[in-house]
C-alpha distance (Angstrom), angle and dihedral (degrees) to the residues before:
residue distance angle dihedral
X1 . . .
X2 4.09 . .
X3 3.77 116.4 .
X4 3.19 141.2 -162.2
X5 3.68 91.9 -7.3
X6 3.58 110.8 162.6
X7 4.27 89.8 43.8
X8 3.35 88.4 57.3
X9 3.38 106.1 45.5
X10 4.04 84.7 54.0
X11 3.91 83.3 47.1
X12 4.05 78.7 57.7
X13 3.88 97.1 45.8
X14 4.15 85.5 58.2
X15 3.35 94.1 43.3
X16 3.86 99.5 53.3
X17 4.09 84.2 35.9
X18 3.60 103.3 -117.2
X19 3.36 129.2 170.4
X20 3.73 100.3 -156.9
X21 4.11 137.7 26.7
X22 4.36 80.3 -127.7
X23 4.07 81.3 63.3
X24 3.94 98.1 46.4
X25 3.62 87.6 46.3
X26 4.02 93.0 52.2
X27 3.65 89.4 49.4
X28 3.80 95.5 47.1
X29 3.55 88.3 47.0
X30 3.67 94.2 52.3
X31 3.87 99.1 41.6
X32 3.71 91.6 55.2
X33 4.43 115.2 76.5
X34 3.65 105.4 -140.2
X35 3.44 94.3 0.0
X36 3.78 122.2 148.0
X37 3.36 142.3 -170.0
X38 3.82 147.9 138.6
X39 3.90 122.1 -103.9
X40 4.46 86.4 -138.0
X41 3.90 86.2 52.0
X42 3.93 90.9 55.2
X43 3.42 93.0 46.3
X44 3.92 89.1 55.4
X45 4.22 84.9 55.8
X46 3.25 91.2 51.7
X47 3.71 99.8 56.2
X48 3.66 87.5 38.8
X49 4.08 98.5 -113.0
X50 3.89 98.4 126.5
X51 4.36 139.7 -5.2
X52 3.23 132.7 -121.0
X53 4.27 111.0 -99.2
X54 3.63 91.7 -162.2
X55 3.74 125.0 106.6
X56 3.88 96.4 -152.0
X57 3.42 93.9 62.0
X58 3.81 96.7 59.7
X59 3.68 81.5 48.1
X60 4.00 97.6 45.3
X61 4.17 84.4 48.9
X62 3.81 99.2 55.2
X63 4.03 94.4 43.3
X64 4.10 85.4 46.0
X65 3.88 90.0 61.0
X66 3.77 92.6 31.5
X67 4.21 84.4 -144.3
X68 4.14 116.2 159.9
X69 3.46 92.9 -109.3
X70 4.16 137.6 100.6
X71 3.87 119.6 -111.4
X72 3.64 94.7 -117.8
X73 3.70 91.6 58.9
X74 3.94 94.0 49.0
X75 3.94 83.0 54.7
X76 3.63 100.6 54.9
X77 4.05 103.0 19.8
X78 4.35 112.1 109.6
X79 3.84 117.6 -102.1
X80 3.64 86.0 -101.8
X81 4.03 99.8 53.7
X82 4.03 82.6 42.3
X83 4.04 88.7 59.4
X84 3.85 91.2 40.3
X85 3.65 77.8 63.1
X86 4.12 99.6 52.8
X87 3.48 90.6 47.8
X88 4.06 98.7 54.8
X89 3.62 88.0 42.1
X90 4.40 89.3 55.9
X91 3.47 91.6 -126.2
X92 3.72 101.4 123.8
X93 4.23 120.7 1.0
X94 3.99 128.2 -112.1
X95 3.81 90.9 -102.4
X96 4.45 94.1 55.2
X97 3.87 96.1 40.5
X98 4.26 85.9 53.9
X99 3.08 90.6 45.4
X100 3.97 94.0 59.1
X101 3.17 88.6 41.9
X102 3.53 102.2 56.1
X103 4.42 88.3 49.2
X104 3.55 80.8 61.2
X105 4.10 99.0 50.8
X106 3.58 92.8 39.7
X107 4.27 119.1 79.9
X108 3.40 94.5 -116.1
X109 3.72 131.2 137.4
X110 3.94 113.9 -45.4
X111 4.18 103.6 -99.9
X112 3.86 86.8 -156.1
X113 4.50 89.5 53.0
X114 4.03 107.4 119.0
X115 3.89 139.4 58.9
X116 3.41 124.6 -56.4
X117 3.89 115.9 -87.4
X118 4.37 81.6 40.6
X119 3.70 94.2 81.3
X120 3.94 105.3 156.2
X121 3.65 125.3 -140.7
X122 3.71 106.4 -155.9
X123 4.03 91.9 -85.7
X124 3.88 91.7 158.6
X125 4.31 91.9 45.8
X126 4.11 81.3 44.2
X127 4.34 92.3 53.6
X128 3.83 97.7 39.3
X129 4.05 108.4 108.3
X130 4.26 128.0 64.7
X131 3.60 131.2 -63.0
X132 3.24 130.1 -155.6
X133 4.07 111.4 -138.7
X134 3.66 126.9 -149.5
X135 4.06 119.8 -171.8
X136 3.83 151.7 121.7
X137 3.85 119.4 -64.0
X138 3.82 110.3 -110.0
X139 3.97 90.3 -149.5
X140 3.22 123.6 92.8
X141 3.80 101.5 -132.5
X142 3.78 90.0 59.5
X143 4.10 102.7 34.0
X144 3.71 111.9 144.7
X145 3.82 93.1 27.0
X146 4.13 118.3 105.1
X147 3.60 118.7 -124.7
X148 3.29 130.3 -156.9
X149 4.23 127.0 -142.2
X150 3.74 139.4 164.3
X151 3.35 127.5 -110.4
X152 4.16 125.6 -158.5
X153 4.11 120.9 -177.3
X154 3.55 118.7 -173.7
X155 3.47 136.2 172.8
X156 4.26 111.5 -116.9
X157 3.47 121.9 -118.2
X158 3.74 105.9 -119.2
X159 3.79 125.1 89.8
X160 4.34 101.8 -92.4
X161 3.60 94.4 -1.2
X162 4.27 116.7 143.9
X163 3.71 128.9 -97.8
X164 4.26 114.2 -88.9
X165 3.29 131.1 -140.4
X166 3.85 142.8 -151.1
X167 3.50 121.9 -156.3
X168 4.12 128.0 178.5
X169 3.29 125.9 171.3
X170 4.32 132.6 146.6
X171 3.39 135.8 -124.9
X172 4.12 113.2 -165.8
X173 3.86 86.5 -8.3
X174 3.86 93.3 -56.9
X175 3.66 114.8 131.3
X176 4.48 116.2 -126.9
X177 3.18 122.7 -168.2
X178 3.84 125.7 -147.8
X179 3.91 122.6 -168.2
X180 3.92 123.0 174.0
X181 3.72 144.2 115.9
X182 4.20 134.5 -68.7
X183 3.77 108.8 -139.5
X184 4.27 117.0 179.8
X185 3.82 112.8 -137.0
X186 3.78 112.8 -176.6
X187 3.26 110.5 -55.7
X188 3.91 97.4 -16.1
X189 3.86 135.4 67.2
X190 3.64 125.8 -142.1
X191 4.10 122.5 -151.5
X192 3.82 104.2 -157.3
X193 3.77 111.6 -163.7
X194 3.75 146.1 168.5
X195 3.79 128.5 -171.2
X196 3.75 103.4 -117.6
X197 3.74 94.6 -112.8
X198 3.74 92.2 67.8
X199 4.16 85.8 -115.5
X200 3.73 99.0 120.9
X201 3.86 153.6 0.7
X202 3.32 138.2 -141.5
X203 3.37 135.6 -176.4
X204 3.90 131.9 -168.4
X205 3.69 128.4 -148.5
X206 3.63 118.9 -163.7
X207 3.64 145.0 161.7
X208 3.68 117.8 -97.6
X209 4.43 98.9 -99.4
X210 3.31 137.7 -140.0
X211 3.51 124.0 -80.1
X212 3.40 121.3 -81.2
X213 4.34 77.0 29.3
X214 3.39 97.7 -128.3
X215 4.03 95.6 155.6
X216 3.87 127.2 21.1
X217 4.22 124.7 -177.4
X218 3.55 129.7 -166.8
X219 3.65 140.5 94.7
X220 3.80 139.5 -46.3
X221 3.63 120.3 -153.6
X222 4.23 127.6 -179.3
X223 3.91 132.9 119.4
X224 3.64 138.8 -94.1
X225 4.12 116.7 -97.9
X226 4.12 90.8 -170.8
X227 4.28 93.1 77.1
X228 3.61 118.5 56.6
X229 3.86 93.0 -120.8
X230 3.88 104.6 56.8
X231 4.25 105.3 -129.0
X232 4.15 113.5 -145.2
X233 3.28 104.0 -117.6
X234 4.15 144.2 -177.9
X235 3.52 143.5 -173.0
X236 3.54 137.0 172.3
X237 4.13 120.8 -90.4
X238 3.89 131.0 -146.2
X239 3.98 101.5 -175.1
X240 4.02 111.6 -162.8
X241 3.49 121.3 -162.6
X242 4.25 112.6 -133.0
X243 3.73 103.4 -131.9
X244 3.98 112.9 -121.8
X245 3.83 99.6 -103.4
X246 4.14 87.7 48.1
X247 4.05 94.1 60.9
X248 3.40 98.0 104.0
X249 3.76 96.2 34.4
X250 3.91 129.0 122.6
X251 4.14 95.7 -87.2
X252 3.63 95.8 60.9
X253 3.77 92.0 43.4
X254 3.80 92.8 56.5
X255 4.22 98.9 30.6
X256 4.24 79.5 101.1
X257 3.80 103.4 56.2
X258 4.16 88.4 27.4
X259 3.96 98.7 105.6
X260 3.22 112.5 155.9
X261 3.97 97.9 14.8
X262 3.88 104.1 -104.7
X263 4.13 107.4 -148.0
X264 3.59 124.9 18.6
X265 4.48 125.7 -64.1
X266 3.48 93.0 -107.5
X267 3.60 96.8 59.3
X268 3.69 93.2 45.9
X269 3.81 90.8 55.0
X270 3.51 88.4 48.1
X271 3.89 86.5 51.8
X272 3.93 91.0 46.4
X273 4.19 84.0 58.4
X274 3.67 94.9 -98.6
X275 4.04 106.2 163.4
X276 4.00 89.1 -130.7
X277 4.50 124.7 117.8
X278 3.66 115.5 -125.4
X279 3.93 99.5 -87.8
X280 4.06 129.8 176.9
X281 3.74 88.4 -159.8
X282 3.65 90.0 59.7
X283 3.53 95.6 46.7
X284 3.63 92.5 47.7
X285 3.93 94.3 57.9
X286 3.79 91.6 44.8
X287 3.52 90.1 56.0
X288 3.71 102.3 41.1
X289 3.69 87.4 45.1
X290 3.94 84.7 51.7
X291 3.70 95.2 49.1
X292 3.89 98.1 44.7
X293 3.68 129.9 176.0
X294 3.74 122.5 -83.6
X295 4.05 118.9 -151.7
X296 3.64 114.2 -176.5
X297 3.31 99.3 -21.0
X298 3.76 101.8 -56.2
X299 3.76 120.4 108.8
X300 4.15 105.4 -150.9
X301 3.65 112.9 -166.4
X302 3.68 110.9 -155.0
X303 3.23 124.4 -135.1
X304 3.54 98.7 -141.1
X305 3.97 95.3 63.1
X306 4.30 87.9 52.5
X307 4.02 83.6 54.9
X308 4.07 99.1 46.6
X309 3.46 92.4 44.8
X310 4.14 90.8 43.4
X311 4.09 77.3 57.9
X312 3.56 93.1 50.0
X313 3.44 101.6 41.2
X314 3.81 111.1 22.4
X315 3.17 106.8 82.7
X316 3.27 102.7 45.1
X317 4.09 89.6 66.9
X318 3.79 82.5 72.9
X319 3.69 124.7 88.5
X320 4.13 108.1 -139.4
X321 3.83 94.6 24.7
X322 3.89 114.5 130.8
X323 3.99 117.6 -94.0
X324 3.96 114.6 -109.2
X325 3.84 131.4 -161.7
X326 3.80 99.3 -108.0
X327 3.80 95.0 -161.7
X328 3.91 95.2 62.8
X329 3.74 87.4 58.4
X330 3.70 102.2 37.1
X331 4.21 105.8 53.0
X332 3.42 91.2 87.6
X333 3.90 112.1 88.6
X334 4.24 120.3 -137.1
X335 4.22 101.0 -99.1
């Protein structure tokens, strides 16, 4: 008897850091020799309608995950055996799996709501927790210096109701607080927020992140409050997530009175409880990537520096995740 199918395959989706069901299907699909199955079918799995008959995909499933357990076992264990499972195996940490979990227990919105080919994987469970948020200061006293601020998403309370967020930064030392809502467009999300005097807006643009979203990159664009007539401004992002056991640590204390950033962003990732060594390579690609390259006026983010530093940094925002050498990944400079 299968259980719990269509949770764990979303479990799965997570785990493997996909963004999409279409991506956990091509990497099924690719894992498995002579495996075969139809994109429509999956679909139905994941919203729980049907399971898969076929042997090899039990099979295909357990040697994806590489987890000490048999394929017949991952069919018909619980939800809650299954996440036992992902946790042992280091592919997600205690705090993530509970977390899913707990979206599932609670009567929120139905994950599996939407047309076929929309299949959700949990993107708002996978971005709730606090960033840490590195960019250019829009004033003009400080331009050219990085900043530091905090960033808090949280799900709302009410049955349906949008994603929140929580943003401080400073300006001269004096704390501003931003609160608004994260909407998903495509393959983007937007952070709409206004300081809670009604004094300014700002508004983030960011490419849609990995799952769990432990590192988003794009732009940040408000106005300056120091000159009578406010300027539009923007500057490039890099959005960090604070692992779980580095909440309370010395970063988050600070973020408030941190304005411009005093030391370098490795070191203050390393002070947030990042698992990452003190590396100029590092801190040279963050920065490049921070600065970026204008042509005519148009600031392109490539896509290809949010994924290398997603490697770099990543999994390192997860408590339980294996320890890398940072310097083998972090030579190469951001084209």
């Amino acid at each position: 008897m299968v259980r719990d199918f269509d949770k764990k395959l979303k479990l799965t989706g997570i785990a493997l850091r996909c963004r999409t069901a279409k991506e956990l299907y091509q990497k099924l699909r690719a894992h498995g020799t002579g495996l075969s199955f139809e994109l429509q079918s999956f679909y139905k799995w994941m919203q729980g309608k049907s399971t898969p008959r076929a042997s090899q995909v039990y099979v295909s499933w357990a040697q994806l995950l590489e987890l000490d357990a048999s394929p017949a076992f991952l069919g018909s264990c619980s939800i809650e055996q299954f996440a036992d499972l992902i946790v042992t195996g280091h592919r997600l940490d205690r705090a993530s799996v509970d977390s899913f979990l707990q979206q599932w227990a609670e009567p929120r919105a139905n994950p599996n709501a939407g047309e076929e080919g929309t299949v959700s994987l949990g993107w708002q469970e996978a971005m709730k927790g606090t960033y840490l948020c590195y960019s250019h200061a829009l004033t003009f006293q400080d331009r050219h210096q990085v900043i530091r601020g905090v960033l808090q998403l949280d799900l709302g309370a009410q049955l349906h109701s949008a994603m929140r967020a929580h943003y401080i930064e400073s300006i001269h030392r004096v704390p501003l607080r931003y609160f608004g809502a994260v909407t998903r467009r495509s393959r983007l999300i937007g952070i709409d927020v206004s300081e809670r005097d009604q004094r300014s807006d700002l508004y983030f643009n960011l490419y849609s992140p990995d799952t769990p979203a432990n590192f988003m990159f794009g732009h940040k664009a408000g106005a300056s409050l120091e000159e009578d007539m406010p300027h539009p401004s923007i500057s490039r992002v890099l959005i960090i997530r604070l692992p779980a056991a580095g909440a309370k640590g010395t970063a988050v204390k600070a973020a408030p009175l941190s304005n411009p950033l005093e030391g370098s962003i490795v070191e203050d990732l390393i002070l947030a409880g990042l698992d990452i060594a003190p590396s100029q390579a590092l801190e040279r690609t963050l920065m490049d990537t921070l600065s970026g390259a204008r042509m005519n006026s148009v600031d392109r983010l490539s896509i290809q520096d949010s994924k290398r530093l997603n490697e770099i940094l990543g999994g390192r925002c997860t408590k339980g995740r294996p320890r890398n050498n940072v310097a083998t990944v972090t030579e190469r400079k951001v084209e």
